[in-house]
C-alpha positions in Angstrom: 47.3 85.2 114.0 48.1 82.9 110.8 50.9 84.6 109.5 49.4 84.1 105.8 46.9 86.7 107.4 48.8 89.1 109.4 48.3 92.0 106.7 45.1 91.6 107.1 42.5 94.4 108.3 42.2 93.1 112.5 38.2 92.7 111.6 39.2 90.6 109.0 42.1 88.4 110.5 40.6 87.7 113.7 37.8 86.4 111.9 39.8 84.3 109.5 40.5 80.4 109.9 43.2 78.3 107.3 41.8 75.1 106.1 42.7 72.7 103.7 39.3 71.0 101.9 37.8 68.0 100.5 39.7 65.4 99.4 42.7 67.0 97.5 42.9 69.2 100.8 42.9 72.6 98.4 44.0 75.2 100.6 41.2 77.3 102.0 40.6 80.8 103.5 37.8 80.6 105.8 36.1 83.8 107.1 32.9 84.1 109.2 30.9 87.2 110.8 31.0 85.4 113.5 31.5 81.4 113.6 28.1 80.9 115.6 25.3 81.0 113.4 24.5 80.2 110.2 25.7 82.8 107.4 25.5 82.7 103.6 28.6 81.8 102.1 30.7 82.8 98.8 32.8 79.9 97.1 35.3 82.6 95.5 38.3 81.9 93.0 41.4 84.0 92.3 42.9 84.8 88.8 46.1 83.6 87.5 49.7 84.4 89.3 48.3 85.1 92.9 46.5 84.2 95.6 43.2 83.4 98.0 44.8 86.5 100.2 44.4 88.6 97.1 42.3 91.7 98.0 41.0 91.6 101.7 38.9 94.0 101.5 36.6 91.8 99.4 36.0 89.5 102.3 35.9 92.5 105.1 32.9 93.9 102.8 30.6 90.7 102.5 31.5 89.9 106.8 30.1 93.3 107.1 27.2 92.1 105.1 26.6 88.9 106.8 28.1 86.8 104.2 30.9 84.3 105.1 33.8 83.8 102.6 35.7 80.5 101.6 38.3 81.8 98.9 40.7 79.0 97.6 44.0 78.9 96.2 43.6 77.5 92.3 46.1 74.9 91.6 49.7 76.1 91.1 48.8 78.7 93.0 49.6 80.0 96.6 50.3 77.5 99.1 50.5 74.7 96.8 52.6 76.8 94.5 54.1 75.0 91.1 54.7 77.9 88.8 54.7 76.1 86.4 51.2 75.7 86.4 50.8 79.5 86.5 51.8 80.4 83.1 48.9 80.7 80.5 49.7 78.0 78.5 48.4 75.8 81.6 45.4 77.6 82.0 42.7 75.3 81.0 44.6 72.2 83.5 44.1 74.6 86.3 40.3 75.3 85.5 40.0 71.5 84.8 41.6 70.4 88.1 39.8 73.1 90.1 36.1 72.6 88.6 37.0 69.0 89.6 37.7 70.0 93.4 34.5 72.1 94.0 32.4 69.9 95.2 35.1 67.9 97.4 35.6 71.6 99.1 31.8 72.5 99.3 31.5 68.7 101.3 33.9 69.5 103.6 32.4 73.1 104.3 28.9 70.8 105.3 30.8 68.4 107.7 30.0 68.3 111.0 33.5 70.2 112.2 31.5 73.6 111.2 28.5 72.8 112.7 26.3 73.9 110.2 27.5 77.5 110.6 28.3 77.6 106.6 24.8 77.8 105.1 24.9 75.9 102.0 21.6 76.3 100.9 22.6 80.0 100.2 25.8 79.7 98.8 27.5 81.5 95.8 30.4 81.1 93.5 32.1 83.1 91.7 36.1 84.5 90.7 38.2 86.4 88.5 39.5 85.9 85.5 40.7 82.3 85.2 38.6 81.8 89.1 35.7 83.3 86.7 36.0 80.5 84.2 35.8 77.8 86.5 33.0 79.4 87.9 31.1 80.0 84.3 31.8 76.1 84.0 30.7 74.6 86.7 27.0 76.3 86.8 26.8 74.3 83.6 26.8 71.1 85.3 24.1 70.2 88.1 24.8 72.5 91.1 23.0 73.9 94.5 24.4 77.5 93.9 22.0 80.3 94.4 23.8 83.3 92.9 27.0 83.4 90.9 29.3 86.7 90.4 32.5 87.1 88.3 34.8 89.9 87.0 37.1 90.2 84.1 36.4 86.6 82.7 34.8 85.3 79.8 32.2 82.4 78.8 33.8 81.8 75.5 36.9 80.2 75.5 36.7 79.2 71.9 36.5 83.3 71.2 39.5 84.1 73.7 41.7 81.2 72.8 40.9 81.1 68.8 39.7 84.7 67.7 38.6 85.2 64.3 37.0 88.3 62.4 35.9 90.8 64.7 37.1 89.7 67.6 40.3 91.3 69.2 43.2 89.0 70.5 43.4 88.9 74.1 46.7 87.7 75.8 45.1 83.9 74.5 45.7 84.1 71.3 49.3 83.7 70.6 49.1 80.4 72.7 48.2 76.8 71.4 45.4 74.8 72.5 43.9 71.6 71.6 40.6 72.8 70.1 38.7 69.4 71.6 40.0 70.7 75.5 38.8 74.2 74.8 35.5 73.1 73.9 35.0 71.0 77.1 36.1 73.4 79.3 34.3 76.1 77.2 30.5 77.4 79.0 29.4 78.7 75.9 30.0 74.8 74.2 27.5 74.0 77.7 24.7 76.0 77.7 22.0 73.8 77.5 22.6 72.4 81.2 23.1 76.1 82.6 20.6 76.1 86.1 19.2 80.0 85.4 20.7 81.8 88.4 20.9 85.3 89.1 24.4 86.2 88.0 26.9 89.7 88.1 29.2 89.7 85.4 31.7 93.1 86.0 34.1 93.8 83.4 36.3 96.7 81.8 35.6 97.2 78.4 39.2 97.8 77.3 40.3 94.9 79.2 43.7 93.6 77.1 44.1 90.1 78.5 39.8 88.7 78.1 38.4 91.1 75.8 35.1 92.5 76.6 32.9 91.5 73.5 34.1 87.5 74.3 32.2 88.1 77.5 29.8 89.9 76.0 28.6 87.8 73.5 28.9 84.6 75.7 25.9 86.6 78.2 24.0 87.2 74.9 23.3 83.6 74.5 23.3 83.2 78.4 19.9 85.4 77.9 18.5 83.1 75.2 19.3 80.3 77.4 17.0 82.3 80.5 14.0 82.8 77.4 14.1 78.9 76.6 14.3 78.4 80.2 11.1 80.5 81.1 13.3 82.7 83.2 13.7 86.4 83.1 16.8 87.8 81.3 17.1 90.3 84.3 18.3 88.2 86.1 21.5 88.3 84.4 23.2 91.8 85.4 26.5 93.6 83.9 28.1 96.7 84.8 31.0 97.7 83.0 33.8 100.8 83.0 35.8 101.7 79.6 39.2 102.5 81.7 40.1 102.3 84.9 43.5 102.7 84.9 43.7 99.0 86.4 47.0 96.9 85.2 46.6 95.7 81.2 42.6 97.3 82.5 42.0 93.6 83.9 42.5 93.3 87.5 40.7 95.1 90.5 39.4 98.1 89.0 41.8 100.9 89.0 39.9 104.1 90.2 36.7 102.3 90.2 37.5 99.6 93.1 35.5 100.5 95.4 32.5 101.1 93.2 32.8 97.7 91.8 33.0 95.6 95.3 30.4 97.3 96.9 27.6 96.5 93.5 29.2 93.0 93.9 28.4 93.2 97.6 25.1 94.6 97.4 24.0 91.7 94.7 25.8 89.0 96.9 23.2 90.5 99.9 20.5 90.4 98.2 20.3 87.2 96.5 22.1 85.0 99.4 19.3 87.3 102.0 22.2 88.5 104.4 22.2 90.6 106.6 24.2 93.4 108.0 26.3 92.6 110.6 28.3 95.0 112.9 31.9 93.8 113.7 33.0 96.1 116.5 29.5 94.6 118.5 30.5 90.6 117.4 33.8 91.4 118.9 
């Protein structure tokens, strides 16, 4: 067993490979229902300060579902750790670099050493937090994704890293950033390019590091970009939970864990067309 791995549920770990992916070699965690036929797949990013092991029973849920998993580390983070990198000044380098190495790790997932068993023509992305930005960023340039699901991120840098009136100061706002980088890296500066996807946004309303209205407001003109699009505003789904007793109410839910991976399961199913598999029959 990868010792990276050995805390891992055994369903999980002994269907869990390492890889490193594309040309910058990002370190990769690759899990499969079973590493013989096609499967959907999840491109998934952590937040800030940890890593692609973050929160195993994530990946257990979508094998269980049918859907593979390739979670990588963000730069800075993991195994190619540079704390510097990790502090929230360097936030925006780390979605810059890592919206740049998506589609160097999605070629590598198509190569012929995985025989086709990563199904790219149902594939997701989504992440957490800073993993959500990147996410929210990348669907705004031309993409293959079908489905897209984040938690506890935003689509409006400009309104987390500069707040003004109404809007309540996230953990962003004390820090200084060159108003010209926020606004390339910001989704909401890129809507006119966004692909309508279906897309899960889950967040807690009293979340202290990306305030909730920021994310809020940013799917508000995500739907006006579905109307001039001809595409149904349903598609764009949100669930939210005031507390949850969750650490500064940003990360994994509190109380409500469970809850919240199993609606970000069930969309991940339905949209990618997985299907259930059962683990102690695979082996």
């Amino acid at each position: 067993m990868i010792p990276r791995f050995s805390q891992f549920p055994a369903a999980l770990a002994s269907r869990t490979q390492h890889a490193r992916l594309g040309p910058m070699r990002v370190p990769s965690l690759l899990s499969h229902p079973d590493w013989e036929r096609p499967a959907p797949v999840v491109l998934w990013m952590h937040g800030r300060t940890v890593s692609k092991e973050l929160d195993p029973g994530r990946y257990l849920r979508w094998l269980r579902a049918g859907i593979a998993a390739c979670a990588v580390d963000l730069p800075g983070h993991g195994e190619r750790l540079d704390p510097a990198l990790q502090t929230p000044r360097r936030t925006l380098d780390v979605i810059a670099q890592m919206r740049a190495e998506i589609d160097g790790v999605l070629a590598a997932l198509g190569g012929p050493e995985y025989r086709g068993i990563f199904d790219l023509s149902r594939i997701a992305i989504g992440g957490m937090s800073a993993g959500g930005m990147v996410a929210l960023r990348r669907l705004c340039d031309p993409h293959t994704f079908a489905c897209a699901a984040v938690e506890c991120t935003t689509g409006w840098l400009e309104g987390l890293y500069f707040p003004s009136g109404d809007l309540p100061a996230g953990t962003g706002r004390f820090l200084e950033h060159d108003p010209e980088k926020v606004a390339s890296l910001d989704p909401m500066r890129h809507l006119a390019s966004w692909r309508p996807i279906p897309l899960l946004a889950l967040h807690i309303r009293a979340d202290e590091v990306v305030p909730f209205v920021t994310m809020d407001r940013f799917l508000d003109a995500l739907r006006g970009r579905h109307r001039e699009a001809g595409s149904p505003e349903s598609m764009i789904e949100l669930a939210t939970w005031e507390s949850t007793g969750s650490p500064q109410e940003h990360a994994g839910f509190g109380r409500f864990s469970n809850d919240a991976k199993n609606l970000q399961t069930a969309f991940l199913a339905e949209h990618l067309r997985a299907r259930p598999v059962d683990l102690d029959a695979t082996g």
